[in-house]
C-alpha positions in Angstrom: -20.6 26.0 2.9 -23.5 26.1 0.4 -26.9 23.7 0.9 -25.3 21.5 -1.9 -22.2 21.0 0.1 -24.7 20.2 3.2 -26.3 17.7 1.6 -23.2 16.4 0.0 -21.8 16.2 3.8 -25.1 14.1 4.7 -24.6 11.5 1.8 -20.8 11.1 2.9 -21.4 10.5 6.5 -24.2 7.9 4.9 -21.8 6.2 2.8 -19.6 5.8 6.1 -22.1 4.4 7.9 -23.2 1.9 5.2 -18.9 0.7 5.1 -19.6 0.5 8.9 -21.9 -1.6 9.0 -20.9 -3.9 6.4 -22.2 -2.5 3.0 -19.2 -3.5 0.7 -17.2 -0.6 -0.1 -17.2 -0.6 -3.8 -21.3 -0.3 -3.6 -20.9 2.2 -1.0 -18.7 4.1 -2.6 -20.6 4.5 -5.8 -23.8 4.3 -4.5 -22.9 7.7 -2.9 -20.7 8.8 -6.2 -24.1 8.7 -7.9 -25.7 10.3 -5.2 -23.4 13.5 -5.3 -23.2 13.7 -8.8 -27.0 14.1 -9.1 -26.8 16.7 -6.6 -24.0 18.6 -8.9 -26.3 18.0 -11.7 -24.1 15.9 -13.6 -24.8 12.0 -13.4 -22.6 11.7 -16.3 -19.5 12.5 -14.9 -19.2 9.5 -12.8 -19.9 7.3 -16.0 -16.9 8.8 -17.4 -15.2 8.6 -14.3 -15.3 5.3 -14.5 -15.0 3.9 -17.6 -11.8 6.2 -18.0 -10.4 4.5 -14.5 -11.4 1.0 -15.2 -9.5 1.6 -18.6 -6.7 3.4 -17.8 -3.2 1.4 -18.4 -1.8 3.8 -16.4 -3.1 1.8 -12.9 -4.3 -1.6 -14.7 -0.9 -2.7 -16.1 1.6 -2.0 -13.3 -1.4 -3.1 -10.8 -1.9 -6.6 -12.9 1.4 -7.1 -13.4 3.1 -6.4 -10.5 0.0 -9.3 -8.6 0.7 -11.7 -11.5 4.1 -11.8 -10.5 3.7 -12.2 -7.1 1.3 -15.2 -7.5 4.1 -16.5 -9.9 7.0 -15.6 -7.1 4.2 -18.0 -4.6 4.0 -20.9 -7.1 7.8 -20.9 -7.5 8.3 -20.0 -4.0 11.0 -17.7 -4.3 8.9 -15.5 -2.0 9.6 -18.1 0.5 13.5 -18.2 -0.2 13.6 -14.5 0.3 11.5 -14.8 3.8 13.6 -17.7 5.0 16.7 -15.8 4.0 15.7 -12.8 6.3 14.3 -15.1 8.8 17.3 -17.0 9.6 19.7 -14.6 11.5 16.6 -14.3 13.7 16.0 -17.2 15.3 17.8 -17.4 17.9 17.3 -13.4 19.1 13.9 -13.6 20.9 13.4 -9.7 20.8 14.8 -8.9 17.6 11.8 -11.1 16.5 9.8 -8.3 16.8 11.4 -5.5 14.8 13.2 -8.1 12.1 9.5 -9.4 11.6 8.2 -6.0 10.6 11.3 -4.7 8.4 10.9 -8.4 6.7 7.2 -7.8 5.9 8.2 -4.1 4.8 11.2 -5.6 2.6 9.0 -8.5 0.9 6.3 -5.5 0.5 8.7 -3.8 -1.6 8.5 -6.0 -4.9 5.0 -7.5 -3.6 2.8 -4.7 -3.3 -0.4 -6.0 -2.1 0.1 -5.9 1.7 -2.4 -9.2 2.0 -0.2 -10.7 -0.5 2.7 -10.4 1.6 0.9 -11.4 4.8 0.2 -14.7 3.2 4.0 -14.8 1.9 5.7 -14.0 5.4 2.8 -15.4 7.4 3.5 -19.0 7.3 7.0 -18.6 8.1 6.9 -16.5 11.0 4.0 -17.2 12.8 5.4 -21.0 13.9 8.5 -19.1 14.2 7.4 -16.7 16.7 5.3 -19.0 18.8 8.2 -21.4 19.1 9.8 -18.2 20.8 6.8 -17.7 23.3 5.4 -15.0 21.7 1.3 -14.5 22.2 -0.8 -14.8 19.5 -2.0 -10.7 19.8 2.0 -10.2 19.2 2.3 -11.8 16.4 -0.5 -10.9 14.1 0.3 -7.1 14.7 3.9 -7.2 13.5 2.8 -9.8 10.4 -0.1 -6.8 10.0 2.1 -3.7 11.0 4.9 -5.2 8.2 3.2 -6.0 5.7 1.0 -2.6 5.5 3.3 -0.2 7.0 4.3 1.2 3.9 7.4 -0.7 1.9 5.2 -0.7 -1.5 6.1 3.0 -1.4 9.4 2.2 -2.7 8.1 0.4 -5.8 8.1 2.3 -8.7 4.9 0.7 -9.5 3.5 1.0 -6.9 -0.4 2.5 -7.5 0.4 5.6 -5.1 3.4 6.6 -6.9 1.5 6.6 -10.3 -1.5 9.1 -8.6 1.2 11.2 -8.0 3.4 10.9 -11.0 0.6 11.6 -13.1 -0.6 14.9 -11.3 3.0 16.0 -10.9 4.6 14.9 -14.1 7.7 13.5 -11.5 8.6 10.0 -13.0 7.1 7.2 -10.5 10.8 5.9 -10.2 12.4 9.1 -9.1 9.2 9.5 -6.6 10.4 6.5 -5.5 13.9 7.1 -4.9 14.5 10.9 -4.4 10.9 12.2 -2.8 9.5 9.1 -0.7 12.3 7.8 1.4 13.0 11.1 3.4 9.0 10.7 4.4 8.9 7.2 4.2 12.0 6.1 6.7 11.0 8.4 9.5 8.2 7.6 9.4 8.6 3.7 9.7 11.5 4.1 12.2 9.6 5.9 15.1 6.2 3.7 14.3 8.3 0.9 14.6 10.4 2.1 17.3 6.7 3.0 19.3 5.5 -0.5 18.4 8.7 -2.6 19.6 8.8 -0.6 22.7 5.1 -1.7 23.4 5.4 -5.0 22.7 7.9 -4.9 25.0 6.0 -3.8 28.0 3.0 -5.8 26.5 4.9 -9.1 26.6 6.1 -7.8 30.4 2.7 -7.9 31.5 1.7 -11.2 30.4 2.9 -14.5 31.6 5.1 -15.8 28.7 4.0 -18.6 26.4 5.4 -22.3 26.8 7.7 -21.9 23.3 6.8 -25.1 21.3 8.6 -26.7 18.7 8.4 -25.4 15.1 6.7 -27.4 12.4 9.0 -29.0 10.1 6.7 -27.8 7.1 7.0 -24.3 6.9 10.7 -24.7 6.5 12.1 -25.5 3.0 15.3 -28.1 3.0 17.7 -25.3 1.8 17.8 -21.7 0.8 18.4 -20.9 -2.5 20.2 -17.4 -2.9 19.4 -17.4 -6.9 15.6 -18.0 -6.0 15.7 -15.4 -2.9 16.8 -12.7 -5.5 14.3 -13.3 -8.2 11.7 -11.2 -6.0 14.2 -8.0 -7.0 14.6 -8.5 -9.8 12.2 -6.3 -11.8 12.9 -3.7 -9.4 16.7 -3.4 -10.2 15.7 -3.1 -13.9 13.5 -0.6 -13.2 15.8 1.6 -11.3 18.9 0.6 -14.1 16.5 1.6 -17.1 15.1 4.8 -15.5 16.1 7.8 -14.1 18.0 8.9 -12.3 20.5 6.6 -13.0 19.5 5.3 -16.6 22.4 3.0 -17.3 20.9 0.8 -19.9 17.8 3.1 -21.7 14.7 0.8 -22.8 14.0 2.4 -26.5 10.4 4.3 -26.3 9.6 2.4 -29.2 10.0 -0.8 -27.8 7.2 -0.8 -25.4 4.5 2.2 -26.9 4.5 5.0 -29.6 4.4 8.2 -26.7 5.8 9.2 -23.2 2.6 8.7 -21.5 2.2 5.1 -22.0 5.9 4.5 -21.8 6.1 4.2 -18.2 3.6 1.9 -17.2 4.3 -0.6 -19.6 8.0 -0.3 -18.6 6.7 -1.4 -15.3 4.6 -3.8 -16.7 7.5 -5.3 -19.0 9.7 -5.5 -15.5 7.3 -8.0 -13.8 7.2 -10.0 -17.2 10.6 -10.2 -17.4 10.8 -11.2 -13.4 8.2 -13.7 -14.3 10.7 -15.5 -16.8 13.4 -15.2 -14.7 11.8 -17.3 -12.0 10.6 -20.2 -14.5 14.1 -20.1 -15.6 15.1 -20.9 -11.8 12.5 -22.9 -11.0 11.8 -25.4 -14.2 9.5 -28.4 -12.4 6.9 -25.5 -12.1 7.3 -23.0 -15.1 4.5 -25.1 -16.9 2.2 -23.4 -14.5 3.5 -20.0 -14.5 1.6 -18.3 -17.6 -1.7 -19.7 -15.7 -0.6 -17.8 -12.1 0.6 -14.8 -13.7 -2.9 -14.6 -15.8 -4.6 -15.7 -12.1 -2.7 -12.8 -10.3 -3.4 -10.1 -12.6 -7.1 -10.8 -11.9 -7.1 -10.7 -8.8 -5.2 -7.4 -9.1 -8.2 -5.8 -10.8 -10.8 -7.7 -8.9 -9.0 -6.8 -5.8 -7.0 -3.2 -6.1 -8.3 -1.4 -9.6 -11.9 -1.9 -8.8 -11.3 0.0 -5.3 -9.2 2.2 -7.5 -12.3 2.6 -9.9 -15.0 3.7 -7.5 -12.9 5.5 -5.2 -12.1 7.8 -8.3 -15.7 8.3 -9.0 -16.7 9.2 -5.6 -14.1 11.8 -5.4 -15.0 13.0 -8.8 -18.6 13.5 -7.1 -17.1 15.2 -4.5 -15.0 17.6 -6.4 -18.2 18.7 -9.0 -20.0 19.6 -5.0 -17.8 21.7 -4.7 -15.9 20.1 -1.5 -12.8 20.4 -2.9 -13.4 23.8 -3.6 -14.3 24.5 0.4 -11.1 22.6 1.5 -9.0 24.8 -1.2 -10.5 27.7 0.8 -9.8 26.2 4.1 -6.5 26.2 3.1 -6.2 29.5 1.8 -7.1 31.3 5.2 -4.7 29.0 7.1 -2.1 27.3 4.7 -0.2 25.7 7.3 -2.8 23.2 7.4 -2.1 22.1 4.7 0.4 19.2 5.5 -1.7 17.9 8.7 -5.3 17.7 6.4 -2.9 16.2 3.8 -2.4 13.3 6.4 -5.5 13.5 8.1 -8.0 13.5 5.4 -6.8 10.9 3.6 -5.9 8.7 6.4 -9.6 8.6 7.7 -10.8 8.1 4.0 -8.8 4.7 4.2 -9.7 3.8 7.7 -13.1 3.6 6.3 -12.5 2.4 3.1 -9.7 0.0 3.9 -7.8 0.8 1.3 -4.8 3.2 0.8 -4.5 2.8 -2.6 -8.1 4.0 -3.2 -7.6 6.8 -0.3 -4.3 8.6 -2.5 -5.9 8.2 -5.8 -9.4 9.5 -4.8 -7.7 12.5 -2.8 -4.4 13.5 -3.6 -6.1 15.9 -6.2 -8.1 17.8 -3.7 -4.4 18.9 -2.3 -2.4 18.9 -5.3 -3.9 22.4 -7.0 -3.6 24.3 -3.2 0.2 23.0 -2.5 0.9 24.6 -6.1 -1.2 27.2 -5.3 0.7 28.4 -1.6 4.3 27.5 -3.0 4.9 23.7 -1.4 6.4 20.7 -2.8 3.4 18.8 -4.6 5.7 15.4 -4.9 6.0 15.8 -1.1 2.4 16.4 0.0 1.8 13.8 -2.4 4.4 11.2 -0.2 2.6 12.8 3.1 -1.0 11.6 0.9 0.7 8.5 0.5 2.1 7.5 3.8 -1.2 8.6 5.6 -2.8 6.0 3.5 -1.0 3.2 4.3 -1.5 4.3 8.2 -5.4 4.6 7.9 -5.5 1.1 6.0 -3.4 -0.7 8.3 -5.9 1.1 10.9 -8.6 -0.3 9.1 -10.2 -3.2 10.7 -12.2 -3.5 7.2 -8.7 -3.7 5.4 -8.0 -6.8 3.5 -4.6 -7.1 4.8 -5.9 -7.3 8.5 -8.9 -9.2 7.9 -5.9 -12.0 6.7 -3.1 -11.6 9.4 -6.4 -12.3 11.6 -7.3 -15.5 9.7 -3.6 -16.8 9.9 -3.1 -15.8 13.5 -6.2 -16.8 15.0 -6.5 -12.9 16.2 -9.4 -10.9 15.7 -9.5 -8.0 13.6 -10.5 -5.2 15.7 -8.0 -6.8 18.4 -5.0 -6.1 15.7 -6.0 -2.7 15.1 -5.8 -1.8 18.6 -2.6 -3.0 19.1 -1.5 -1.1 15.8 -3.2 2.3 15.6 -1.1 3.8 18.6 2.5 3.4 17.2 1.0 4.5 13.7 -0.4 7.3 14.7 2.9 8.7 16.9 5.1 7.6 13.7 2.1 9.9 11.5 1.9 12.8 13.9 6.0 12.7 14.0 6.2 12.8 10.5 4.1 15.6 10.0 5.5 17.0 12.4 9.3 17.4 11.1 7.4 18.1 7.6 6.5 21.8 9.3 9.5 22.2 10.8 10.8 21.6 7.1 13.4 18.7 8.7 12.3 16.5 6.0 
């Protein structure tokens, strides 16, 4: 590497440290954006960075949206209907507890793509549920962590991964979502999950097992409501109708914007509207308040998700005028077979330290998007590897919002959860990678 690439190195490992020891993120991450841009000579390019980010409709409608209407789905609470509806063929199977609380978080994480949005959705209904079965407290903040961040937003075709990789790839977000991400995405979550059940299981073992208590009346609602259960799907089944590949009732292009590019995203967007009418239809006593939530939630979206989004795009716009793209591209050329394991490494440190998948594909799915076209491999499939590493290093993240939360609900410290995590991750990771070479999937 050149001195400028030295140097470049330096202000990284700084801006780690700083994350480390409890610099916020956002700061860190464009303190050192600035940094590296003014060692490239060309300060400007992170001001255009990130006016273009914080601007682009592309991440700040389907983002704001899509946490509108989950904060309209919490006020409703046809969140709640849909966790009590999974929840209930559980209660009575003390190990099935484990696995059914993880593929719940995963399921509500599918039309609620903020993972801590879904911790505090899921949370309060099987936390009591779990101690009432004797499970320890350690137990159940990693399966309310490992299901709501193990990856389920994947499937959302609004998700903010699927749109880093849409708009590199020109591969609509829907058909990412259906055709390239589940052959990654399901491996992946069957052996982490199949690692982390088998642990608990000796865990529990070697443990005395809690007293079980009762369960508190409160977190359980008088009756389920099937019509209020389905209201959290229902933007997604309009997106998959409308789009490809099955496009059985076509939205008009003129309808939502006057090109292609736009279209998409405010397709998205015009889902979670429509999902947001649909539960004040269902749930009239509180659809006076659900303009306010929706308005509420999409703020939080871009306080929360865009603004990591912002500054994570400038710092790897720094990075990339350094020239450290360039040196991985070369990497890469000498040994191409690499290129799948730095595709999941790389990235998945970048959110460990960041806390944030979202940030960690958008920041760095370019630096492996021009050498995958480059050496012949699937681009919508390293991006899915980009993805899924992501949401392993955030969940890994004892900085990540979603863990700091399952902590705060659980009683559980962060680091604690993380530990009990980032061993069936990283098996479920390394497999998928794995049967990536070996071209299985």
């Amino acid at each position: 590497m050149e001195p400028v690439q030295w140097l470049a190195a330096l202000v990284i490992a700084m801006a780690v440290v700083a994350v480390v020891r409890g610099v916020d993120v956002r700061i860190a991450l464009f303190a050192a954006a600035c940094v590296l841009a003014a060692l490239a000579n060309n300060l400007p390019l992170v001001l255009r960075s990130f006016f273009e980010t914080f601007s682009n409709e592309k991440f700040v409608v389907p983002i704001c949206s899509a946490m509108g209407f989950a904060y309209v789905l919490r006020r409703t609470e046809c969140d709640r209907h849909l966790v009590q509806l999974l929840v209930k063929p559980l209660q009575h199977v003390r190990y099935l507890l484990v696995p059914g609380v993880v593929v719940i978080g995963f399921i509500v994480n599918v039309p609620v793509i903020s993972q801590t949005s879904v911790a505090v959705c899921i949370g309060p209904v099987v936390v009591p549920l779990m101690r009432a079965a004797g499970f320890r407290a350690m137990t159940i903040a990693a399966c309310l962590c490992l299901g709501a961040s193990i990856g389920g937003e994947l499937l959302n075709p609004g998700a903010p991964e699927l749109l880093t990789v849409s708009a590199k790839t020109g591969v609509d977000s829907r058909t990412l979502s259906m055709t390239h991400l589940p052959p990654l995405l399901f491996p992946y979550a069957i052996i982490t999950l199949l690692a982390f059940w088998l642990q608990t299981m000796w865990e529990e073992r070697r443990h005395p097992t809690v007293v079980p208590v009762e369960v508190e009346a409160a977190t359980a609602l008088p009756s389920i409501s099937l019509v209020k259960a389905a209201v959290p799907m229902v933007p997604l089944l309009l997106l998959f109708l409308t789009g490809p590949p099955l496009s059985l009732f076509p939205v008009p292009m003129h309808w939502l914007a006057d090109n292609r590019e736009s279209f998409g995203s405010r397709l998205i967007g015009a889902a979670m509207l429509f999902g947001v009418l649909v539960a004040a239809v269902v749930s009239p006593r509180k659809a006076k308040d659900c303009a306010k939530q929706f308005f509420e939630g999409a703020g939080y979206g871009f306080a929360t998700i865009v603004s990591l989004i912002v500054t994570a795009t400038c710092f790897a716009d720094a990075m990339k005028a350094c020239g450290l793209a360039k040196s991985l591209g070369t990497l890469i050329g000498h040994a191409p077979e690499m290129l799948t394991p730095l595709a999941a490494i790389v990235p998945g440190a970048f959110a460990f330290i960041s806390g944030s998948g979202m940030a960690s594909t958008k920041g760095l799915y370019e630096f492996f998007y021009d050498p995958a076209i480059a050496h012949g491999y699937d681009a919508p499939g390293v991006g899915g590897i980009v993805s899924i590493a992501s949401a392993a290093g955030r969940t890994m993240s004892p900085v990540a919002a979603v863990v700091l939360m399952c902590g705060t609900l659980t009683g559980v410290k962060p680091f604690d959860i993380v530990k009990r995590v980032a061993g069936p991750l990283l098996i479920g990771l390394t497999a998928t990678v794995i049967l990536r070479m070996c071209g299985v999937v």
